[in-house]
Z-matrix of the N, CA and C atoms (Angstrom, degrees):
N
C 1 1.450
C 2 1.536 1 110.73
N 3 1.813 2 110.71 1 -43.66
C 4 1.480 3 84.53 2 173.08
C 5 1.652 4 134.79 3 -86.77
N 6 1.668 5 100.06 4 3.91
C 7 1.266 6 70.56 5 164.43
C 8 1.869 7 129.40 6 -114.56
N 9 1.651 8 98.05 7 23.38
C 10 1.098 9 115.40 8 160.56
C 11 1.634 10 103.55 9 -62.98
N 12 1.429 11 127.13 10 -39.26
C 13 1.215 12 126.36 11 170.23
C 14 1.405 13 129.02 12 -39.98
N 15 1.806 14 101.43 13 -63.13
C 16 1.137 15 93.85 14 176.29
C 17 1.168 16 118.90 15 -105.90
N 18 1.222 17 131.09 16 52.56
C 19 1.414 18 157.64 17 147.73
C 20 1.843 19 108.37 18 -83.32
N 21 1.120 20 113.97 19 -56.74
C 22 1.576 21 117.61 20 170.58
C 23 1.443 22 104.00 21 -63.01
N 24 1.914 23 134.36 22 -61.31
C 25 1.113 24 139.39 23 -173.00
C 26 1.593 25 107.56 24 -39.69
N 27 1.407 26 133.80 25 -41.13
C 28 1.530 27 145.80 26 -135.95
C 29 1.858 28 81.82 27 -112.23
N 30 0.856 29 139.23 28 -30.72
C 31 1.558 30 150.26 29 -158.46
C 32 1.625 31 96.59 30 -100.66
N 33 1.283 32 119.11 31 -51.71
C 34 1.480 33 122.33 32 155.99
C 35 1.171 34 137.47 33 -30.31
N 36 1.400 35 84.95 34 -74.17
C 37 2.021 36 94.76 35 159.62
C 38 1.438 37 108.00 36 -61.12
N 39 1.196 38 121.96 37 -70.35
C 40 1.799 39 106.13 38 -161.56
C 41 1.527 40 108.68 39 -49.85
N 42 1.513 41 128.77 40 -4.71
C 43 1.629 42 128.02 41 155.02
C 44 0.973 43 124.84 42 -47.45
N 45 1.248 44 109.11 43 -43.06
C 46 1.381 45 124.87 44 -168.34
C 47 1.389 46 131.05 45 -83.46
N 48 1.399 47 120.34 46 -19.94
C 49 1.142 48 149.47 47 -175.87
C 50 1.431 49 111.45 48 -72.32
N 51 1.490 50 118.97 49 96.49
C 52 1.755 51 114.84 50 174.53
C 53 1.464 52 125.34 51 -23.80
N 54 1.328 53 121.85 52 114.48
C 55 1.538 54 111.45 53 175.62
C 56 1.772 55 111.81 54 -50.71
N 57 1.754 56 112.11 55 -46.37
C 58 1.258 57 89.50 56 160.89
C 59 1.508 58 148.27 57 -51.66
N 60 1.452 59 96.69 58 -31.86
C 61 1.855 60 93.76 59 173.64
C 62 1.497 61 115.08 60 -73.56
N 63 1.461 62 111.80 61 -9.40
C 64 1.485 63 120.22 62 179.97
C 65 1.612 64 107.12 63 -66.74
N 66 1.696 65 106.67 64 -31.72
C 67 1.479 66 85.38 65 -164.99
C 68 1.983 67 83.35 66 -129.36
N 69 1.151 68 108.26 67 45.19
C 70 1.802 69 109.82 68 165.25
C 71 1.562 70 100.60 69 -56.52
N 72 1.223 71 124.56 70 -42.23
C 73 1.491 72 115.59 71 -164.61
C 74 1.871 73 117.95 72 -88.14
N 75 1.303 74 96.05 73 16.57
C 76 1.617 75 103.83 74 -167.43
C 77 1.384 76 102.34 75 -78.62
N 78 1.234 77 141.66 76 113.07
C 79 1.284 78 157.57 77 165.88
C 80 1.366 79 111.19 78 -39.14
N 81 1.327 80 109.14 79 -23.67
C 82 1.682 81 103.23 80 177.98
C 83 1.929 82 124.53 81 -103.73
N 84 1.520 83 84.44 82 -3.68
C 85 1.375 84 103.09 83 171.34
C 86 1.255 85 109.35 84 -95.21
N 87 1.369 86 142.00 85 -16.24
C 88 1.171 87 131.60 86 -164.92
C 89 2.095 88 104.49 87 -134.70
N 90 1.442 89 103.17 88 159.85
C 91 1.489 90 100.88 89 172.18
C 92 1.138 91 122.14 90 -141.70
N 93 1.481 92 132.16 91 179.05
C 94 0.976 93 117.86 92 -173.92
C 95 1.693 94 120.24 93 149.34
N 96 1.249 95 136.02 94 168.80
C 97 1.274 96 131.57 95 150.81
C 98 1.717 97 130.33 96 -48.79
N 99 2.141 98 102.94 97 89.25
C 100 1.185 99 117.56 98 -173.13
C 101 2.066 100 108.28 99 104.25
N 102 1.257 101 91.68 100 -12.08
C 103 1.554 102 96.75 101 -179.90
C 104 1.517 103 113.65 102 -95.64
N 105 0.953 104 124.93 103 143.91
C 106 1.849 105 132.81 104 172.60
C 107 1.744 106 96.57 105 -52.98
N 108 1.705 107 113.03 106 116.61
C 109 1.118 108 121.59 107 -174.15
C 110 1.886 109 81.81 108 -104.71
N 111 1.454 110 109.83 109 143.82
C 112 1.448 111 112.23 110 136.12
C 113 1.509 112 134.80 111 -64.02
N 114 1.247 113 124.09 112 116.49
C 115 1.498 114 118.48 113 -169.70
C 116 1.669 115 91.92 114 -118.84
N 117 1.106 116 144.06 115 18.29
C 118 1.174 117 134.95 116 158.90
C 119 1.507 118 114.92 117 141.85
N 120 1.285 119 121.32 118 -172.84
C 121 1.399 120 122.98 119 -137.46
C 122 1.754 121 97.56 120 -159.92
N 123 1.422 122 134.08 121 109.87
C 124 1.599 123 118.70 122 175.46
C 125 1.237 124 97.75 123 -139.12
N 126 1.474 125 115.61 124 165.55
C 127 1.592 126 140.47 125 -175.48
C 128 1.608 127 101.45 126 -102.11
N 129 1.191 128 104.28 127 135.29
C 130 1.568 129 118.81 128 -170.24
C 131 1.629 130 86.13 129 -77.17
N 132 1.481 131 137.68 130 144.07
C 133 0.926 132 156.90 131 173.95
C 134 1.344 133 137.67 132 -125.48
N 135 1.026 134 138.56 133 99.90
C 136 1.637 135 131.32 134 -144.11
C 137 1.680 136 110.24 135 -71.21
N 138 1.192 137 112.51 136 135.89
C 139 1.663 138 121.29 137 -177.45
C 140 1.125 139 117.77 138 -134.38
N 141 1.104 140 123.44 139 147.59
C 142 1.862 141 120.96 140 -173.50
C 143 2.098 142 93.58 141 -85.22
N 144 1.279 143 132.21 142 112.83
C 145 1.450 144 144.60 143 151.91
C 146 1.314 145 112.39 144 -66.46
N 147 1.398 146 93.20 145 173.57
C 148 1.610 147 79.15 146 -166.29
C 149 1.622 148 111.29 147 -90.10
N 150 1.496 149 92.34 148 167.87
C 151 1.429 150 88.90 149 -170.89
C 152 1.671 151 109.85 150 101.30
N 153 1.451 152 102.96 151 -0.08
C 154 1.603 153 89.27 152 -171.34
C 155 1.739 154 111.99 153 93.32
N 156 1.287 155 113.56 154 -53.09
C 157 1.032 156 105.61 155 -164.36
C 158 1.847 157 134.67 156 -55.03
N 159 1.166 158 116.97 157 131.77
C 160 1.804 159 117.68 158 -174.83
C 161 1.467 160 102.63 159 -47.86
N 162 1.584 161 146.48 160 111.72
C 163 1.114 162 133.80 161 119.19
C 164 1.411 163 132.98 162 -68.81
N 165 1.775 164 104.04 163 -170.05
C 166 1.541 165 112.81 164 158.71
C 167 1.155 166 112.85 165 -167.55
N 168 1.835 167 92.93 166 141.20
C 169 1.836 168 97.22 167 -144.15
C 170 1.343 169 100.24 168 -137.25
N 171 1.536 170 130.10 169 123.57
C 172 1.023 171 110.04 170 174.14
C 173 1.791 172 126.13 171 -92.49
N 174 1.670 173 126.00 172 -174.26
C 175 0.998 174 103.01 173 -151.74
C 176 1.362 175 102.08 174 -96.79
N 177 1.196 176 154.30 175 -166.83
C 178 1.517 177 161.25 176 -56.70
C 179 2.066 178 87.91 177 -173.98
N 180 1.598 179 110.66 178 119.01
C 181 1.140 180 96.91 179 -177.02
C 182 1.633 181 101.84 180 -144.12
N 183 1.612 182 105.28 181 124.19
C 184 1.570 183 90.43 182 -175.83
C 185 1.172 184 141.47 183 -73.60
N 186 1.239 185 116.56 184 168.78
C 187 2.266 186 115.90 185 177.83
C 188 1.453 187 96.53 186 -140.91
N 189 1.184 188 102.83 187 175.93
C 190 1.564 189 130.86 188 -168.96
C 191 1.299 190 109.74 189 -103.49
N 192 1.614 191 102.21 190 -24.19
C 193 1.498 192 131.05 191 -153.37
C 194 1.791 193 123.78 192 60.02
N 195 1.256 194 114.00 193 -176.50
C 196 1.390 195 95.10 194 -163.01
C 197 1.633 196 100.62 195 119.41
N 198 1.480 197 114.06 196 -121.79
C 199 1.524 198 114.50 197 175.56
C 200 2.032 199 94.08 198 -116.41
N 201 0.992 200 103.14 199 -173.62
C 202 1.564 201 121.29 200 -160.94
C 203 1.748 202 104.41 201 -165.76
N 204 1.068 203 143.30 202 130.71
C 205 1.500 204 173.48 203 -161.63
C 206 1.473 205 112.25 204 -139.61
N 207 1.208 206 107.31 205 105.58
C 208 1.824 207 127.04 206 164.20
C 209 1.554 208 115.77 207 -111.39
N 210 0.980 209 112.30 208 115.58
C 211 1.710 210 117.92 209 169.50
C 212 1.803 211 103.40 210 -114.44
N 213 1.480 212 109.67 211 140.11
C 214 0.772 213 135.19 212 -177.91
C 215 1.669 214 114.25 213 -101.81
N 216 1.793 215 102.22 214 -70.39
C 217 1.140 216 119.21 215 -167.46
C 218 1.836 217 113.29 216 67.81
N 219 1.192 218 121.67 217 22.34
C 220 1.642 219 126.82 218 141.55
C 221 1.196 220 116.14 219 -112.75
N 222 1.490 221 103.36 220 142.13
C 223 1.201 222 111.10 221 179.32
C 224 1.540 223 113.96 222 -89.48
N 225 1.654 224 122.71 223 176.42
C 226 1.405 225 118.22 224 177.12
C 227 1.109 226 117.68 225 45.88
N 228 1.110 227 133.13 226 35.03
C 229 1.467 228 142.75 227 -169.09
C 230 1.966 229 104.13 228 -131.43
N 231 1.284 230 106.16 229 111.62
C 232 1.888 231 106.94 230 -163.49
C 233 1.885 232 82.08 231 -91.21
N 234 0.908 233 110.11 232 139.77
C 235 1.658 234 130.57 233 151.87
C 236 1.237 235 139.75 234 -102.30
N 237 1.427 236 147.07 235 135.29
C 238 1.138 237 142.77 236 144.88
C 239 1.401 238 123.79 237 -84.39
N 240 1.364 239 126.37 238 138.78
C 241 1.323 240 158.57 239 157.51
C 242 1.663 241 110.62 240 -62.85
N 243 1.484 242 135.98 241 85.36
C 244 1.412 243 120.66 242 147.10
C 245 1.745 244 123.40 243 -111.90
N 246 1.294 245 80.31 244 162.29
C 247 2.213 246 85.97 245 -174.11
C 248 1.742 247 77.76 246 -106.41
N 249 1.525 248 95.17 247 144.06
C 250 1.439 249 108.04 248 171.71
C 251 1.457 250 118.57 249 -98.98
N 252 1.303 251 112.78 250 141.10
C 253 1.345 252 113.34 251 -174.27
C 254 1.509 253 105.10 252 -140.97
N 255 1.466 254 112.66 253 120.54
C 256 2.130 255 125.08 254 179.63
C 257 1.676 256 95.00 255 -28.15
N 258 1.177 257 107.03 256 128.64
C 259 1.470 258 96.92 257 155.00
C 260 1.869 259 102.94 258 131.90
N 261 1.372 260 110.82 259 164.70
C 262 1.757 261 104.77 260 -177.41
C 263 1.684 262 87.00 261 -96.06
N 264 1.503 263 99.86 262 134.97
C 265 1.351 264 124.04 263 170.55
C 266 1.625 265 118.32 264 53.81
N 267 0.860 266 122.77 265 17.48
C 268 1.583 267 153.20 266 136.77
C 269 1.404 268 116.42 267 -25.65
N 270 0.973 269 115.15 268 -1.71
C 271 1.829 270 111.97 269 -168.42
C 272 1.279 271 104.68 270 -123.48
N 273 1.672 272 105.66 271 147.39
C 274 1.494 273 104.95 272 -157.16
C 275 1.819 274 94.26 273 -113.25
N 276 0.910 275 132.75 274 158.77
C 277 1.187 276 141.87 275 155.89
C 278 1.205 277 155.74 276 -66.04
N 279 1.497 278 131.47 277 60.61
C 280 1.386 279 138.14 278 -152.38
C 281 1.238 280 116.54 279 -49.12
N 282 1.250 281 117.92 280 -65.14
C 283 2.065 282 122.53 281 -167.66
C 284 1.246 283 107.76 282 -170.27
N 285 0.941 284 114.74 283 -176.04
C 286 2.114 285 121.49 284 162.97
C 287 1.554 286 94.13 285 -110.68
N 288 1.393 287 89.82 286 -175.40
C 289 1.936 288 106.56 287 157.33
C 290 1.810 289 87.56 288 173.38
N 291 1.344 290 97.82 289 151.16
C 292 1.495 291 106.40 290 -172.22
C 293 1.982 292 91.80 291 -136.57
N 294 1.419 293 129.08 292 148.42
C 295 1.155 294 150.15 293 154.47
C 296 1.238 295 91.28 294 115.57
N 297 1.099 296 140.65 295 -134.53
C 298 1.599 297 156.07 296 -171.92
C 299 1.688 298 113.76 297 -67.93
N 300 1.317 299 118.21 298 -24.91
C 301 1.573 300 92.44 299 -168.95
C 302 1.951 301 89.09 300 159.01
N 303 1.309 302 86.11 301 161.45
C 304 1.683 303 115.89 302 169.94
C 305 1.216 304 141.93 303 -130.45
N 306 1.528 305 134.67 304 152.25
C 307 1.263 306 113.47 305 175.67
C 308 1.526 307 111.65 306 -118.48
N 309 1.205 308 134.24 307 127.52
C 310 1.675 309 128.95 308 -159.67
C 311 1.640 310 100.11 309 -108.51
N 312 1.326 311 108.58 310 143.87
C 313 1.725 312 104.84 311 -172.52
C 314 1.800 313 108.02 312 -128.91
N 315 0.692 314 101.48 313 160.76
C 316 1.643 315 102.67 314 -178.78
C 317 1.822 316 120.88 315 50.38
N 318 1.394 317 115.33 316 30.66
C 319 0.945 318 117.15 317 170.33
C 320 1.880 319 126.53 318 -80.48
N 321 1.167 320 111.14 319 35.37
C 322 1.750 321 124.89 320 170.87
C 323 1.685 322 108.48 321 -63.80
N 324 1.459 323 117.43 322 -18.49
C 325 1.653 324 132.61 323 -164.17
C 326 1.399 325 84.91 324 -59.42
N 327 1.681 326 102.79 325 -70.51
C 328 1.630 327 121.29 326 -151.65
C 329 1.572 328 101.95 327 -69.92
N 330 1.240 329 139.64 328 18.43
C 331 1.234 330 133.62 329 161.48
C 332 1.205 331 131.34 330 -65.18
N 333 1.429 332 156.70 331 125.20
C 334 1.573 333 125.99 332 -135.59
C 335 1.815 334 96.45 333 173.22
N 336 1.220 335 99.46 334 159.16
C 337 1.787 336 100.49 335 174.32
C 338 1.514 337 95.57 336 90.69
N 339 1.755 338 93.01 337 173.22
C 340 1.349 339 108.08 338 157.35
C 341 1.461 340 132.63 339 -86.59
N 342 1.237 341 93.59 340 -20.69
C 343 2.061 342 109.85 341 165.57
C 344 1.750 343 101.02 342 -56.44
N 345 1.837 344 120.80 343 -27.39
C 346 1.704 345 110.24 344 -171.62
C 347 1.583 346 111.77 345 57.00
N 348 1.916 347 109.53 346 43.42
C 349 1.741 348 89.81 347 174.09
C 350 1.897 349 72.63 348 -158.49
N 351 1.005 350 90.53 349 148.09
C 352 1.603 351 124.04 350 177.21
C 353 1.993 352 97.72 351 -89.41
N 354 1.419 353 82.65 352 124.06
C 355 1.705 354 101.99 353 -174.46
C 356 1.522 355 123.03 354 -91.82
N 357 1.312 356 145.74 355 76.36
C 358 1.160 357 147.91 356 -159.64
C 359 1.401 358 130.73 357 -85.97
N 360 1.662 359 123.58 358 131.63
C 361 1.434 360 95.01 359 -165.95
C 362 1.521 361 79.61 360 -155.28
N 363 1.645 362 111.70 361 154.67
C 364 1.262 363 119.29 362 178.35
C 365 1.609 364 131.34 363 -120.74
N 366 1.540 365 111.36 364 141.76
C 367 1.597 366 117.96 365 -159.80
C 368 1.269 367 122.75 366 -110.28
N 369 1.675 368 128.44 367 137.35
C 370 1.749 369 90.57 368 -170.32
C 371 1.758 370 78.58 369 -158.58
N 372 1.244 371 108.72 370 150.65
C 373 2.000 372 109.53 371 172.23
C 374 1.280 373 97.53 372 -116.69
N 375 1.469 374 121.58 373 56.50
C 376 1.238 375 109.57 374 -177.41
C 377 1.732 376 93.19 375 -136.02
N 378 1.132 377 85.90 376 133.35
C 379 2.046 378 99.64 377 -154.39
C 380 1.320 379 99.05 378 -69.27
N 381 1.502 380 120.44 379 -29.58
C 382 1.331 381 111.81 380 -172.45
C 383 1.393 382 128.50 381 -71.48
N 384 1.615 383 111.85 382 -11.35
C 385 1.381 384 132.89 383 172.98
C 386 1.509 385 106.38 384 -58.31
N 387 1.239 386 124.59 385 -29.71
C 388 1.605 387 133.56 386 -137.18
C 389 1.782 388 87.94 387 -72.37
N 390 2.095 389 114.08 388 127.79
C 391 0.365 390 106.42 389 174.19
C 392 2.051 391 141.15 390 97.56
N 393 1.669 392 80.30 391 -29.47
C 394 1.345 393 103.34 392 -174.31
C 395 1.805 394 105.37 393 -72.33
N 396 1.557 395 129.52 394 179.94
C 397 1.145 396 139.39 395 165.01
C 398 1.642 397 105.33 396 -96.46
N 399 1.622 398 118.62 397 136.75
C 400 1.453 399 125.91 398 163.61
C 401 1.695 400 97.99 399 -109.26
N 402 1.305 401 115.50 400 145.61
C 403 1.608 402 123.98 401 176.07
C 404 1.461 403 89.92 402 -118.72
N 405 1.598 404 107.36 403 146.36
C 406 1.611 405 142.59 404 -165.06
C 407 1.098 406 104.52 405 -112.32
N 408 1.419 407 147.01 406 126.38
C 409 1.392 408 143.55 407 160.31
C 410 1.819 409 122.61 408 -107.36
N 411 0.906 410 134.61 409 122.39
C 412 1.658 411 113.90 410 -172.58
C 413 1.697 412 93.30 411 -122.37
């Protein structure tokens, strides 16, 4: 019985506890110097790839380089990672990540131009994307 007690008592308190202070430390809620900044937000858009084939790609999003943050929020959904570069077939290839999102590390390589920021944009032939929002982190 008592520790049916403090089994309810410990369940009590965690009631009580602000959902915001629950997630104060969430990197995607907050920004800053060393913190996951939002740098933008795009709609997957359907494009003919090569080969004919239907993609969807969103558009062109900058970094500093360093690390890089993609949220998706679909699941079963495989992705590609490219840095954009002026020019036909010019673009180099960062990584995949498939379900919700990725985190990319040591990307200072793909920094480039006279702007000095590595341009990021994401690719996927998976129909269920069509349309959807990708979130950018720098």
């Amino acid at each position: 019985m008592k520790k049916i007690r403090v089994l309810l008592a410990a369940l009590s308190f965690a009631m009580v506890i602000p959902f915001s202070s629950a997630h104060a430390g969430d990197p995607i809620l907050k920004g800053g110097n060393g913190e996951w900044d939002k740098v933008g937000e795009r709609r997957l858009k359907e494009i003919t790839c090569a080969g004919g084939a239907t993609c969807w790609k969103t558009g062109n999003v900058q970094s500093t380089g360093g690390s890089f943050r993609i949220i998706t929020f679909m699941s079963d959904v495989f992705f590609e990672v490219w840095e954009y570069d002026p020019g036909s077939g010019n673009d180099d290839l960062v990584g995949y990540f498939d379900n919700v999102g990725g985190d990319f590390h040591n990307l200072n390589g793909f920094v480039d131009g006279t702007n000095n920021r590595a341009e990021f944009y994401v690719v996927t032939v998976d129909k269920e994307a069509a349309g959807k929002k990708v979130y950018f982190y720098d």
